[in-house]
C-alpha positions as CSV (number, residue, x, y, z in Angstrom):
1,X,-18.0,6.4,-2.3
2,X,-15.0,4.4,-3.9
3,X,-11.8,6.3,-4.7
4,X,-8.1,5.7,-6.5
5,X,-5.2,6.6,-4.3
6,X,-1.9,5.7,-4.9
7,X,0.1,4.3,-2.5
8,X,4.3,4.2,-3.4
9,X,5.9,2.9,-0.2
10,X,6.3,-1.0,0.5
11,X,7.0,-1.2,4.3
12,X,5.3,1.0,7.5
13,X,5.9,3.8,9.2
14,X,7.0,3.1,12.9
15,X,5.3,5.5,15.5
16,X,6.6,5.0,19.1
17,X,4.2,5.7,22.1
18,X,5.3,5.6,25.5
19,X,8.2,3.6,24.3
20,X,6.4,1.2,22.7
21,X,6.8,1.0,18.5
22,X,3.6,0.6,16.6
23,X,3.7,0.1,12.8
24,X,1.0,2.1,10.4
25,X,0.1,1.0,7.3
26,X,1.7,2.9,4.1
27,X,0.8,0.4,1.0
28,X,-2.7,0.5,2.1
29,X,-2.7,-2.9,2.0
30,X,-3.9,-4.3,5.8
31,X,-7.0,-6.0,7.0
32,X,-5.9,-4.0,9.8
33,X,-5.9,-0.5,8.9
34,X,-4.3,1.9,10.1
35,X,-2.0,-0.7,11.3
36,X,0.6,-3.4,9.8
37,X,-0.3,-6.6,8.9
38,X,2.6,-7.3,6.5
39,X,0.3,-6.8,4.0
40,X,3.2,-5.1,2.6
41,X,4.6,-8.1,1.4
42,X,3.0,-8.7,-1.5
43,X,4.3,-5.5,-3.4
44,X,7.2,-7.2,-3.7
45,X,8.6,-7.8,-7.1
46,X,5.8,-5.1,-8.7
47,X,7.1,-3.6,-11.9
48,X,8.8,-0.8,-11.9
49,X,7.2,2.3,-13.3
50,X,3.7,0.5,-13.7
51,X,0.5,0.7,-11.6
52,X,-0.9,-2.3,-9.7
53,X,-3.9,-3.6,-7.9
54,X,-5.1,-6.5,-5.6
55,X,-7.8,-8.2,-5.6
56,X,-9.6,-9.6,-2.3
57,X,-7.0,-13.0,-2.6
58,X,-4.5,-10.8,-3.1
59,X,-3.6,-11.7,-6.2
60,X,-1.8,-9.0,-8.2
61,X,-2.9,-7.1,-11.2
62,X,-1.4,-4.7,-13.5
63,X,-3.4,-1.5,-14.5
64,X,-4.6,-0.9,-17.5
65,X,-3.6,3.0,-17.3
66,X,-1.6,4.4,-15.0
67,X,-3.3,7.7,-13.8
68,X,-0.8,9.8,-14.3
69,X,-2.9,12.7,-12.5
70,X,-3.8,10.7,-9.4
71,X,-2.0,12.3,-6.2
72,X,0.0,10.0,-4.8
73,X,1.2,9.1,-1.2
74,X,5.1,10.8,-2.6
């Protein structure tokens, strides 16, 4: 089953265990889920205000709507 979910934050969440900090996903992004990969990166320089998506390359797309009733990650 395929599903929309937006996702607002560019950079991960840091989780420390036993002292040692681990970095989880938040764009959704990684090859590595749940884990960083600096995936992250590539949201940079996304328009303001619009909705985007990436391919498999990771080549950047605007949406055609923005799905102003999707729950989002905020």
């Amino acid at each position: 089953m395929a599903r929309i979910v937006k996702r607002n934050r560019d950079h991960p969440y840091e989780v420390k265990i036993g002292g040692e900090a681990q970095y989880i996903c938040a764009c959704g992004l990684s090859g590595n889920l749940p884990f960083c990969d600096s995936s992250h990166k590539l949201t940079k320089g996304e328009t303001p205000g619009k909705l985007h998506w990436y391919d498999e390359s990771g080549k950047r797309h605007e949406a055609k709507d923005a799905y102003p009733e999707i729950r989002s990650d905020e």
